[in-house]
C-alpha positions as CSV (number, residue, x, y, z in Angstrom):
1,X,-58.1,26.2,50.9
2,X,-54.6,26.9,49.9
3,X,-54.4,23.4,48.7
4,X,-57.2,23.6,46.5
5,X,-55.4,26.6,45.0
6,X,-52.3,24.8,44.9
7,X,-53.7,21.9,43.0
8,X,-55.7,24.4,40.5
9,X,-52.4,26.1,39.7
10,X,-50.4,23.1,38.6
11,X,-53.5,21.5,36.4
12,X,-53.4,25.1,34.6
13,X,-49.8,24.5,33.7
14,X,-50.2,21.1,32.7
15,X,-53.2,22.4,30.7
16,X,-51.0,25.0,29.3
17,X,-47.9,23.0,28.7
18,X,-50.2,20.3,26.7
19,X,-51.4,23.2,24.3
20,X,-48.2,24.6,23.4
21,X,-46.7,21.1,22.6
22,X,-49.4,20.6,20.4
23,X,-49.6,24.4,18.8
24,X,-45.6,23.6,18.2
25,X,-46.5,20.5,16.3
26,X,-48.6,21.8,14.2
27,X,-46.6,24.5,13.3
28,X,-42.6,22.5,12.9
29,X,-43.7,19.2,12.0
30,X,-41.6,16.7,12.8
31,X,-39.1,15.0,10.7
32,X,-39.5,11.2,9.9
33,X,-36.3,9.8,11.8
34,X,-36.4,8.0,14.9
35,X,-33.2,8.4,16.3
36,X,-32.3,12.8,15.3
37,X,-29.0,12.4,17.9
38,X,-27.6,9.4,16.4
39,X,-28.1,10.8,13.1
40,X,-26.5,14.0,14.2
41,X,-23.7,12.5,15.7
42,X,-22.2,11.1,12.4
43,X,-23.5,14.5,10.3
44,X,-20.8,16.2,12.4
45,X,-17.8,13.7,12.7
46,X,-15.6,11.6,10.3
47,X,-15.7,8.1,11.7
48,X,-13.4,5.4,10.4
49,X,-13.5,1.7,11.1
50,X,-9.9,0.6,12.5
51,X,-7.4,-0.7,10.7
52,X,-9.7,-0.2,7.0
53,X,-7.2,1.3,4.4
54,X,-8.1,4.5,2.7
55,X,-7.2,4.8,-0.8
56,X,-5.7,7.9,-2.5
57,X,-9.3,8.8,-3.5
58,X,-10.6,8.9,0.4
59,X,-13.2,5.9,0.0
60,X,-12.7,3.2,3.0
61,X,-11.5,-0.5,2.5
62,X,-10.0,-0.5,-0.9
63,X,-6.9,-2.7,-1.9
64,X,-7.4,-2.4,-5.8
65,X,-4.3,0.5,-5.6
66,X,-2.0,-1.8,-3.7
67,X,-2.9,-4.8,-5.6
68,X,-2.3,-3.1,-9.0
69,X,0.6,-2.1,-8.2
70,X,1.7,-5.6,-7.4
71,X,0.1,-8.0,-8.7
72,X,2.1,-7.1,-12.3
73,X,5.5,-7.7,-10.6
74,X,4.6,-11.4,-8.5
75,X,5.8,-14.1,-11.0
76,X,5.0,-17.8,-11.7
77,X,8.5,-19.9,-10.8
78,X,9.1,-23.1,-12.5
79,X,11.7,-25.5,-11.3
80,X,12.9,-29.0,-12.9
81,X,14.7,-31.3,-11.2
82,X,15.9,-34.5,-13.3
83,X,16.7,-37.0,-10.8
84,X,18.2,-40.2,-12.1
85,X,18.3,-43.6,-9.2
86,X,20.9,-45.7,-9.2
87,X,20.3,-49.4,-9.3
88,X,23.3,-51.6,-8.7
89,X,23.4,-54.9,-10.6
90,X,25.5,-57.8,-9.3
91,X,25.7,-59.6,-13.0
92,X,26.3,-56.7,-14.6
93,X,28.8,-55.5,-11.9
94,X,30.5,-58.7,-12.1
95,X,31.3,-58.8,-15.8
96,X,31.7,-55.0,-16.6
97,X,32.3,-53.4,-13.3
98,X,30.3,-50.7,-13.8
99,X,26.5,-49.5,-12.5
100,X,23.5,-49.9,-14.8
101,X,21.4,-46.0,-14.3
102,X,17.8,-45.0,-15.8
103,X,17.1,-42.2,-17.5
104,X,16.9,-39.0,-15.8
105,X,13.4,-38.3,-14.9
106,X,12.0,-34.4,-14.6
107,X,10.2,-33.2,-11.7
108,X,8.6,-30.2,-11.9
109,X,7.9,-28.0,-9.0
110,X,5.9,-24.5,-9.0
111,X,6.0,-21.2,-6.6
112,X,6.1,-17.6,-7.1
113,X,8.7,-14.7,-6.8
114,X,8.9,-11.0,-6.8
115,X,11.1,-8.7,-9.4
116,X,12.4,-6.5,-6.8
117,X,14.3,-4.2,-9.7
118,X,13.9,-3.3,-13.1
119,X,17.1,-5.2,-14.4
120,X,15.3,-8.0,-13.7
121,X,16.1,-9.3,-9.7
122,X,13.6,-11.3,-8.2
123,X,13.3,-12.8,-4.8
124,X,11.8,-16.0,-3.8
125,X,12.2,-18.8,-1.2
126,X,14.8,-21.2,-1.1
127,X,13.0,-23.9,-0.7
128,X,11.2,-23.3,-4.4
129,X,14.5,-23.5,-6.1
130,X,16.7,-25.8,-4.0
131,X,18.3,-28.4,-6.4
132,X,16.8,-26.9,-9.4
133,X,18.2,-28.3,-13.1
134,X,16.2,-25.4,-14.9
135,X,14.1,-22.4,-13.9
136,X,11.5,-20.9,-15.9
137,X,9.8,-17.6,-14.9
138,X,6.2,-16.3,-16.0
139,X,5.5,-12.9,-15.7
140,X,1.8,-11.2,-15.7
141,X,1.7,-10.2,-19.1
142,X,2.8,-14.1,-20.1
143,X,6.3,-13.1,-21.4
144,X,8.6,-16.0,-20.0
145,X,12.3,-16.3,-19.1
146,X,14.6,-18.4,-18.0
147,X,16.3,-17.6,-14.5
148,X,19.7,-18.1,-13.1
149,X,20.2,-18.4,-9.5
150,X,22.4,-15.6,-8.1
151,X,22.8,-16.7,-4.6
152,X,20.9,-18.7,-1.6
153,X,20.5,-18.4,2.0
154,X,19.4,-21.8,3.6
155,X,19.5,-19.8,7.2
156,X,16.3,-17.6,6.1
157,X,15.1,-19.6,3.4
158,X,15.7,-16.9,0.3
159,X,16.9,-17.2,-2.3
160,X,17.9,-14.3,-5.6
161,X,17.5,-14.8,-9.2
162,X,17.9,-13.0,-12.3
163,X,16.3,-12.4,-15.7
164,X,17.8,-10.6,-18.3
165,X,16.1,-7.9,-19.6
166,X,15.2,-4.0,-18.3
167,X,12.3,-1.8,-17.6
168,X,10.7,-4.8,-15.6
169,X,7.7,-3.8,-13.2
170,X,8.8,-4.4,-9.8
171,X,7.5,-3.7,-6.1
172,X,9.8,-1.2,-3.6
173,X,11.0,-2.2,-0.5
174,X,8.9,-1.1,2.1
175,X,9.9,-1.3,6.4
176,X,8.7,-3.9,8.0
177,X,9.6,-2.9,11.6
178,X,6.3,-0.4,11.0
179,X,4.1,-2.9,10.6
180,X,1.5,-3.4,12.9
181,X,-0.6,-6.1,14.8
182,X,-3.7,-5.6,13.2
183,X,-2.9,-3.7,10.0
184,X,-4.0,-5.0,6.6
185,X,-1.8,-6.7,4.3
186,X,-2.0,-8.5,0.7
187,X,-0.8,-12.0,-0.3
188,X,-0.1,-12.0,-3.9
189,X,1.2,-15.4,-5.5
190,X,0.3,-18.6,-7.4
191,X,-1.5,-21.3,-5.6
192,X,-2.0,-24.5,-7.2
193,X,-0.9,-22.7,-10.2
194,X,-3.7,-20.1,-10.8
195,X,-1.6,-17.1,-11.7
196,X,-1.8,-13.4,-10.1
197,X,-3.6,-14.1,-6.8
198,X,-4.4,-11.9,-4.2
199,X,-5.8,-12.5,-0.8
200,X,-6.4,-10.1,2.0
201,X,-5.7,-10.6,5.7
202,X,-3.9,-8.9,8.6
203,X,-1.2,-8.9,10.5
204,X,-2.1,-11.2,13.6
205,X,1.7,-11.3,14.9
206,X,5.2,-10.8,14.6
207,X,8.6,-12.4,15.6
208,X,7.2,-16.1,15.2
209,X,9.5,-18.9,15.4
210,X,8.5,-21.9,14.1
211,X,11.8,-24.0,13.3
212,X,11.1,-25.3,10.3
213,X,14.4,-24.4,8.5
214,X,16.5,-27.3,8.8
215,X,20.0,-25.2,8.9
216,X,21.5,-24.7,12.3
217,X,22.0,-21.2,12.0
218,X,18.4,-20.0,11.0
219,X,16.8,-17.0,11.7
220,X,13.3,-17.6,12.3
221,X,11.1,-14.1,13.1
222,X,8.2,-15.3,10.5
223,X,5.2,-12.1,10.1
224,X,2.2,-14.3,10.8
225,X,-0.6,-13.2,8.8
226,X,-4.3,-14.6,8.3
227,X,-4.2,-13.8,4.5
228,X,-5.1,-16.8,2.4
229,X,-2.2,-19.0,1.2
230,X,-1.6,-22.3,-0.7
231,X,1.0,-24.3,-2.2
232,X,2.5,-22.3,-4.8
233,X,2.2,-19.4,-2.7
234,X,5.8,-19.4,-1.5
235,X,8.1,-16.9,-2.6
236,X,5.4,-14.6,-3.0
237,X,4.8,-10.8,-2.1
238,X,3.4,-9.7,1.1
239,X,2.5,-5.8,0.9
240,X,1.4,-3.0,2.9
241,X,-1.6,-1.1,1.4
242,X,0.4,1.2,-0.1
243,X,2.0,-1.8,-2.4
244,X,5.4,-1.5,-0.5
245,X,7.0,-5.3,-0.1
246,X,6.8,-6.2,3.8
247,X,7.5,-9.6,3.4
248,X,8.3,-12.6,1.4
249,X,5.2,-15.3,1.9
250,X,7.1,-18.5,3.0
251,X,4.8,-21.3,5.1
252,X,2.2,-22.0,6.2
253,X,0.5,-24.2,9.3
254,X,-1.8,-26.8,8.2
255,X,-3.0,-30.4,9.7
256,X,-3.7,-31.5,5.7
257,X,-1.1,-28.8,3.3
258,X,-4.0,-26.4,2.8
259,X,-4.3,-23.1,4.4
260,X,-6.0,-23.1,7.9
261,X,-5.8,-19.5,9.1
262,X,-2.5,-19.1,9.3
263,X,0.1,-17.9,6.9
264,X,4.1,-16.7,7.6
265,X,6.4,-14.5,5.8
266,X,10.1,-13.8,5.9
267,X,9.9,-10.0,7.1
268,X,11.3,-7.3,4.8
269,X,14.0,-6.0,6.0
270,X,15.6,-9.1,6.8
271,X,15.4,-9.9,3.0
272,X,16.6,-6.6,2.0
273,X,19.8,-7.3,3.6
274,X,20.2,-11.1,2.4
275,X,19.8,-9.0,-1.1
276,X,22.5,-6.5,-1.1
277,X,25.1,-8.9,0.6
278,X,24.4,-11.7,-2.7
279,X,24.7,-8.9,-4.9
280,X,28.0,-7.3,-2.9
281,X,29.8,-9.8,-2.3
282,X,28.3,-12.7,-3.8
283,X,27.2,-14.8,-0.5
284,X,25.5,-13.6,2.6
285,X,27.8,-12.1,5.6
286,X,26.4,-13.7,8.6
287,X,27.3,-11.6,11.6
288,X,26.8,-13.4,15.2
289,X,27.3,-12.1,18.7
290,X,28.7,-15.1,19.8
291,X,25.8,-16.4,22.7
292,X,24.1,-18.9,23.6
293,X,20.7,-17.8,24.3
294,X,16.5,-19.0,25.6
295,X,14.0,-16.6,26.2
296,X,13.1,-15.5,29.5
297,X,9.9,-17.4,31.0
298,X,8.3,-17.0,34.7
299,X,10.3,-19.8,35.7
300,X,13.6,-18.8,35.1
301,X,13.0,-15.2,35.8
302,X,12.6,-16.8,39.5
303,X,15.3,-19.4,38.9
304,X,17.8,-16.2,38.6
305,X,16.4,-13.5,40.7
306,X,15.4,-11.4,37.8
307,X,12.9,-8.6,38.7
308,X,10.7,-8.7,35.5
309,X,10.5,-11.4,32.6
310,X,11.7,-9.5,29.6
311,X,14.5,-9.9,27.3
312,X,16.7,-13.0,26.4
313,X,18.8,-14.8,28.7
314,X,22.8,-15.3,27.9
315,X,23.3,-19.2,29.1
316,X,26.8,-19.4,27.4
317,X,29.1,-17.1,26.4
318,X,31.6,-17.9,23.3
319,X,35.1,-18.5,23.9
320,X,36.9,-15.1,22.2
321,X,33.6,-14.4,20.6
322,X,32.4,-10.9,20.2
323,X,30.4,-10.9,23.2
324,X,33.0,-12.1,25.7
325,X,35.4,-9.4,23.7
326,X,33.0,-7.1,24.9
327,X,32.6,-8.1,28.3
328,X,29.3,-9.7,28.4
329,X,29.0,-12.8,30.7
330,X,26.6,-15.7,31.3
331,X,23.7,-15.0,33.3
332,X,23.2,-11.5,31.3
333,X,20.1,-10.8,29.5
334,X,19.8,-9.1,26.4
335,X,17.3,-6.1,26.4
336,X,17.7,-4.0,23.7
337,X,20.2,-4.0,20.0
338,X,21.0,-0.5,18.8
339,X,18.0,0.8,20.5
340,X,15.3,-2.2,19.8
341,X,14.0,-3.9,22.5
342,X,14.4,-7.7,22.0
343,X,12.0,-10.0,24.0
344,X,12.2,-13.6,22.4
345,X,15.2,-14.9,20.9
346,X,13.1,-14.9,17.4
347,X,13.6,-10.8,17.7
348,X,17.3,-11.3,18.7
349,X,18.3,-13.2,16.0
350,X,16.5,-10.9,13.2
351,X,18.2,-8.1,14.7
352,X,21.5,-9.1,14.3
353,X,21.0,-10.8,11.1
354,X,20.7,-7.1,9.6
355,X,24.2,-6.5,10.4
356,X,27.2,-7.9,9.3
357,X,30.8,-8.8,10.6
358,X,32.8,-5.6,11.7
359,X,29.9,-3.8,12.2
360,X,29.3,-2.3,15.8
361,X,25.9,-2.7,17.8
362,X,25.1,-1.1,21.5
363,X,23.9,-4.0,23.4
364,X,22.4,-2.8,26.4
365,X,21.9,-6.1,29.0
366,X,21.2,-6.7,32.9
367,X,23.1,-8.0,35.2
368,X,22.0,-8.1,38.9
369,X,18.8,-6.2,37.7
370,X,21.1,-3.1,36.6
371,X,21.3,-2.1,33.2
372,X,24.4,-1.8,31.2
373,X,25.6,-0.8,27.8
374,X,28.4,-2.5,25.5
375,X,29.6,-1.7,21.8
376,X,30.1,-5.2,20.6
377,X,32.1,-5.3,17.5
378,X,30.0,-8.4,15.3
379,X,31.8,-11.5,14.2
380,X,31.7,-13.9,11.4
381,X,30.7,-17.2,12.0
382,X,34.5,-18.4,12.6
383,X,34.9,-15.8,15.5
384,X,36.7,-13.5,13.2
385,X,35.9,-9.7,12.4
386,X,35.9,-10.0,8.9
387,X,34.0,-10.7,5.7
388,X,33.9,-14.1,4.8
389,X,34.5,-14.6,0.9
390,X,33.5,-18.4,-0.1
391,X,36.9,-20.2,-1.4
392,X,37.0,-20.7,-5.5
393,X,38.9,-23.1,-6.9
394,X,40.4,-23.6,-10.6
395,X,37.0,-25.1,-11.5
396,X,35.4,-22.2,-10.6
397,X,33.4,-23.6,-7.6
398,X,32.6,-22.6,-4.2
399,X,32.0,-25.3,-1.7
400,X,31.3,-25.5,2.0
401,X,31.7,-28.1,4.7
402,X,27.7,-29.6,5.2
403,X,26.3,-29.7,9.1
404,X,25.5,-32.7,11.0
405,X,21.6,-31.6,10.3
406,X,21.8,-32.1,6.8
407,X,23.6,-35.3,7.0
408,X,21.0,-36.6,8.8
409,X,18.3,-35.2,6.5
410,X,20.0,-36.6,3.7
411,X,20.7,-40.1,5.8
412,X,24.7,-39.6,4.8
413,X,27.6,-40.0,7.4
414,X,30.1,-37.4,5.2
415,X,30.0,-34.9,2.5
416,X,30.6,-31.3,1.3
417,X,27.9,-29.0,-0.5
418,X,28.8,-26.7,-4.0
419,X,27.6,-23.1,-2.9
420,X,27.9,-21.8,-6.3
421,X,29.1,-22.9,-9.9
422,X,31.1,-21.1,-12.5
423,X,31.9,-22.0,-15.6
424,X,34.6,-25.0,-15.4
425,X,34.8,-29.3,-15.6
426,X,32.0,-29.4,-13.2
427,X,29.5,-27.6,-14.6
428,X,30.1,-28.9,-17.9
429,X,29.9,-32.4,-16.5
430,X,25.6,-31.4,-15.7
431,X,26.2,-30.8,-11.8
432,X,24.3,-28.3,-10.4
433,X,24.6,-25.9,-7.7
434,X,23.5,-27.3,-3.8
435,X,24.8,-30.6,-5.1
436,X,26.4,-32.5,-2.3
437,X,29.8,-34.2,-3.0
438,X,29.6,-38.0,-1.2
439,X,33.0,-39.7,-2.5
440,X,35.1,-38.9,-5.4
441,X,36.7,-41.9,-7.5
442,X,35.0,-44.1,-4.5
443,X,36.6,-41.9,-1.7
444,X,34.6,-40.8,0.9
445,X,35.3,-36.8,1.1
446,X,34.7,-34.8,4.5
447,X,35.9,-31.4,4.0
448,X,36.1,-28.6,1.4
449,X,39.6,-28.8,1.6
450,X,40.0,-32.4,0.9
451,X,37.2,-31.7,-2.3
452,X,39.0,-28.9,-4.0
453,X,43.0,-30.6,-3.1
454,X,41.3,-33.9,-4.9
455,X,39.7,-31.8,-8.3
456,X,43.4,-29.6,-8.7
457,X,45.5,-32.7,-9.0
458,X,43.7,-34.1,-11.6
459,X,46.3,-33.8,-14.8
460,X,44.5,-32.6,-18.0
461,X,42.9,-35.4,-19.8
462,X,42.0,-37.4,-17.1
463,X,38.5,-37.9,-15.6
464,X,36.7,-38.4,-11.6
465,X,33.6,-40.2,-10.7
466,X,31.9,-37.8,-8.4
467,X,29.0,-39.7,-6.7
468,X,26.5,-37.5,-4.7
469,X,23.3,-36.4,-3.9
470,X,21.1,-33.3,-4.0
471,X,19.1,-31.7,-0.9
472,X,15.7,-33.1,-0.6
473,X,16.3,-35.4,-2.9
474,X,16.4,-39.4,-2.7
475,X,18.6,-40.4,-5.7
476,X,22.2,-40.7,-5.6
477,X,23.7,-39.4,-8.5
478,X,27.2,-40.2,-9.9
479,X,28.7,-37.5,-13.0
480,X,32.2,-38.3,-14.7
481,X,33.8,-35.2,-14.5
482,X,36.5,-34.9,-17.2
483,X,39.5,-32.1,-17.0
């Protein structure tokens, strides 16, 4: 009995429940969406793919601000080389002792730049205007100038030129330490000679070294990037989304020369240093700490005892370097410069390339898995604290003892390299700057010294064969140089 009553309750309720659903339905229809919380959910919160730039305006994914601001300042760089072989002719020799030359034949060679300044600076690689007779620059608006080439830096593969003029467009300096994996950037350049091209990518990773620079003391800590790039790219502008210049677009990684995914770039604020140091003192003041470094890996984190892999091992220690001044030994590891941890020798080196000689850095290092602090006061390259000005002589020319990498690039057992050219017998005579000096009169040269004791001698009146050859280049060239 009770269960009968039981059972007659609950279908009453169910009977109830039934007719109020469908009085309520009748009465609030239901709207025509399928999913009301999902709907709800983004009526109520701001959400915001990762990583997509906002524009000024608010709207999501939009590079046209950062490209404008750009795109107006990226220029078209033409270089000419004119690159005359020598042939050597027995007969000819024989009779008139002299060599029979062709004509000097131009090669052109295209890349991009970016005016960094309205007076007219502009950065590029270089590698686009190494050995360059002439140098034309295009600007967006089609106005062209030619360029002269303040200063290089072989070591970080940029280079500074000038066109005269004022009120030029030009993209700011931005930090590229703030950069992140994953941010959005934009490529703007020339590839294959189609003017004022942007492409879009992000940043994939940082610190890459990929030793391509051929000079021994290169500082390699490439941004690698997926945004587009192609020959003619080089030299380019990498920027932020806010148009700020992060980083000068220098190589690429490619099984046939086109791009493949990957793209590099000279990072920022290692070019904004290269900059003021040309402009300053008219070459670049490398400062070193005087180390012989590798990166810490599994294996010799064990070799040494050392508790975690981070940082960069000290294998060899200068001889009166600023390192050994300061009391770092071998066996040390390098964890942080002024503060920044460093955790490849890539992030080392473009640490310390920010600084220059006399400056002093707190490196912090481990030894025997405790931490310890120095102030190491930077050196130049010769182990002194000092600025390094390049020697000039009375032909106004600069000139620097060449590395046993180049001579082996260049397939030359001696020679000594012209860092820079002012007016004087040289210049007048058609060489150029980066021109290396082989022999003079049919001597065989080997120091700077030797070059510049040979060219002051000279009485006025008289007259040298210099015989030579430019980098990358396969001609030997020979120039009478007359006093």
């Amino acid at each position: 009995m009770n269960t009968k009553k039981t059972l007659g309750t609950f279908l009453i309720a169910m009977a109830g429940a039934v007719v109020g659903i469908i009085l309520y339905a009748a009465v609030f229809p239901a709207e025509k969406q399928t999913h009301p919380l999902v709907w709800q959910q983004y009526d109520t919160q701001s959400v915001s793919l990762a990583n997509y730039p906002a524009s000024f305006e608010g709207s999501n994914l939009d590079f046209t601000i950062a490209a404008e601001k750009s795109v107006h300042a990226v220029v078209h760089v033409k270089n000419t080389k004119f690159q005359r072989q020598r042939y050597t002719n027995p007969f000819y020799e024989f009779f008139y002792g002299d060599i029979y030359r062709n004509e000097p034949t131009p090669i052109v060679g295209i890349g991009s730049g970016v005016i960094v300044s309205p007076d007219g600076y502009i950065v590029t690689n270089n590698h686009v205007v190494e050995g360059a007779d002439d140098i034309e620059v295009t600007l967006n608006d089609k106005r062209v100038f030619k360029a002269e080439i303040i200063g290089t830096d072989p070591s970080t593969d940029i280079a500074l030129l000038k066109i005269k003029g004022e009120d030029f467009p030009f993209i700011p300096f931005g930090d590229s330490d703030n950069l992140k994996l994953g941010e959005w950037v934009l490529a703007v350049g020339n590839p294959f000679n189609l003017t004022s091209t942007v492409t879009a990518g992000i940043v994939s990773a940082k610190g890459r070294n990929l030793g391509i620079l051929p000079d021994n003391y290169r500082v390699e800590s490439f941004i690698q990037t997926d945004a587009a790039l192609n020959r003619g790219n080089s030299g380019g502008a990498l920027v932020n989304t806010r148009g700020e210049l992060v980083g000068i677009n220098t190589a690429i990684i490619s099984p046939n020369g086109a791009y493949a995914g990957n793209s590099f770039a000279v990072p920022v604020n290692i070019v904004k240093k290269i900059v003021a140091d040309i402009i300053e003192f008219g070459s670049v003041q490398r400062a070193v700490l005087g180390v012989t470094i590798t990166d810490v890996t599994d294996e010799l984190a064990k070799e040494n005892d050392l508790e975690s892999i981070e940082g960069v091992y000290i294998s060899g220690v200068a001889e009166n370097g600023a390192a050994q001044e300061a009391g770092i030994e071998p066996g040390d590891v390098i964890i942080s410069i002024n503060g920044v941890k460093v955790n490849s020798v890539s992030e080392l080196q473009e640490q310390v390339s920010r600084y220059r000689p006399k400056d002093k850095v707190d490196v912090v290092i481990k030894r025997n898995n405790r931490e310890k602090q120095f102030e190491v006061v930077l050196r130049n390259m010769e182990g002194e604290a000092r600025y390094v000005t390049a020697e000039t002589n009375v032909l106004g020319a600069k000139f620097r003892d060449i590395d046993r990498n180049l001579k082996n690039r260049l397939q030359i057992d001696n020679g000594v390299q012209i860092t820079e050219l002012g007016e004087g017998a040289l210049l007048d005579a058609g060489i150029k700057n980066n021109f290396v000096i082989t022999s003079i009169d049919g001597e065989p040269v080997e120091s700077a010294a030797q070059v510049k004791n040979i060219l002051a001698r000279q009485p006025k009146g008289s007259s040298v064969e210099i015989e030579g050859i430019y980098p990358g280049g396969r001609y030997i060239y020979v120039y009478v140089v007359k006093f």
